[in-house]
C-alpha positions, -999 to 999 in steps of 0.1 A, spaced: -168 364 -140 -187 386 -123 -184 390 -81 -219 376 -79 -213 346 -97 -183 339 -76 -207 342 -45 -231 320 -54 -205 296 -62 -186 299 -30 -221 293 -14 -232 270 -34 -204 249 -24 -208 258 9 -244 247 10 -228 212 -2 -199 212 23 -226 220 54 -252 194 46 -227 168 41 -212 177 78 -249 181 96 -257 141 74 -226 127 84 -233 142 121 -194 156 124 -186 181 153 -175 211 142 -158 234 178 -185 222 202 -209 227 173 -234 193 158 -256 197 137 -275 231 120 -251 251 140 -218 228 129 -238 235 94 -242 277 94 -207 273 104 -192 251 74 -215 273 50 -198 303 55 -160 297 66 -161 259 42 -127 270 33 -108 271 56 -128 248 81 -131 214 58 -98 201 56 -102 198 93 -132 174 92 -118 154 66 -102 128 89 -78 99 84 -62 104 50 -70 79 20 -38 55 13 -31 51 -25 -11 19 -34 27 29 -34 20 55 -8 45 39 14 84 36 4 76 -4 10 44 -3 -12 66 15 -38 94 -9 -33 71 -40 -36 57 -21 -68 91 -16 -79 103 -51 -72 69 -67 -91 83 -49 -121 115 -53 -125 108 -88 -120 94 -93 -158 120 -73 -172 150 -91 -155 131 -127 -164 129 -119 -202 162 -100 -207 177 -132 -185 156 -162 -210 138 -173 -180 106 -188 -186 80 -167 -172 58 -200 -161 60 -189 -127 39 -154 -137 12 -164 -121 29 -174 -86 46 -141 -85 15 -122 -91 -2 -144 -61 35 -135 -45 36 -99 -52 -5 -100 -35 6 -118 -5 36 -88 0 10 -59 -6 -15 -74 17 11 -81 44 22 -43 39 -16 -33 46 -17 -51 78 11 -37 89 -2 -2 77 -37 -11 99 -16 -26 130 1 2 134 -32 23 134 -48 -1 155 -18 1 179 -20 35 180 -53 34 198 -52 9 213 -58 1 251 -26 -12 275 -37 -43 276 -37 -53 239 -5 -33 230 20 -59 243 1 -87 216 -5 -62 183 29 -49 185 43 -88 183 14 -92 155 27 -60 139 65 -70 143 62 -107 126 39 -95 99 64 -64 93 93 -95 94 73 -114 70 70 -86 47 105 -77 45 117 -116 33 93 -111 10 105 -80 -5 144 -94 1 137 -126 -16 122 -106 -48 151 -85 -46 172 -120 -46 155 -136 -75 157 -98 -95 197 -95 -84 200 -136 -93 180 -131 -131 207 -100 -137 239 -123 -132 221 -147 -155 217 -125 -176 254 -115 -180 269 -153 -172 277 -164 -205 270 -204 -217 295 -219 -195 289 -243 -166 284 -214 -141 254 -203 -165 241 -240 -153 245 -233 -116 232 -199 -116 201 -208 -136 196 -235 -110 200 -210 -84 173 -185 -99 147 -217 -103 152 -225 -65 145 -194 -59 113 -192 -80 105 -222 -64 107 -208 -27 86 -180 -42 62 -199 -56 54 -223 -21 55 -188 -3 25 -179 -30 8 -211 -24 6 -206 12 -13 -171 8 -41 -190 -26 -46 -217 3 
């Protein structure tokens, strides 16, 4: 490739990067505008990554969004290798919603808090703290059924297999009124 081809190209993307920032209306050091523009068109390299902004959040960017991703499989594993009927598929899907929702507000409280006025702080962080409680019975109840379908697994046909599937269906049963509460 020849040095001229690798100019164009670097302005060429330039040209992109500066009428993006002179669209969008970004300030660039003091600079909005043409002269924000001349400015990304020339030094786009090294000047971009700083008017990128807030970061996009991928699910499972969080250790609790790949925990609840975790948990959500594991579930179907444990339930088959266990003999559980997996009736209650749906309700753990609407479940597993309800816990990656909850996680996003928790994720937006905290940004919220962080900008937030004096006067509002005392009211999102108790908003923050119950949906952040919430979220974690959630996850520790899917960890509960999970840790209850392994024992059943491994409890062979004797009347403690009886009590511990009973255990595992109240269980699925807590889970599934939790799932009703978010569909309603």
């Amino acid at each position: 490739m020849s040095a001229f081809v690798i100019i164009v190209c670097y302005f060429v993307i330039g040209a992109g990067a500066a009428v993006a920032v002179v669209v969008q209306g970004k300030r660039f050091a003091g600079l909005r505008g043409p002269a924000a523009g001349a400015v990304v068109l020339v030094l786009w390299p090294f000047v971009l990554p700083a008017l990128g902004g807030e970061p996009v959040r991928v699910l499972g960017s969080t250790p609790r969004q790949r925990r609840i991703e975790a948990l959500a499989a594991s579930f179907g594993g444990a339930a088959r290798s266990a003999g559980v009927d997996l009736g209650t598929a749906q309700a753990i899907e609407r479940f597993v919603l309800r816990l990656r929702s909850g996680d996003q507000r928790v994720v937006e409280l905290d940004r919220a808090l962080r900008d937030a006025p004096g006067s509002a702080r005392d009211k999102l962080s108790q908003l923050r703290a119950h949906a952040d409680h919430e979220v974690e019975q959630g996850c520790a109840l899917l960890e509960e059924v999970v840790a209850q379908l392994t024992v059943l697994r491994f409890t062979e046909a004797r009347t403690s297999a009886g009590r511990e599937r009973e255990g595992v269906e109240a269980l699925l049963a807590q889970i599934e009124a939790l799932a009703e509460l978010s569909a309603g």
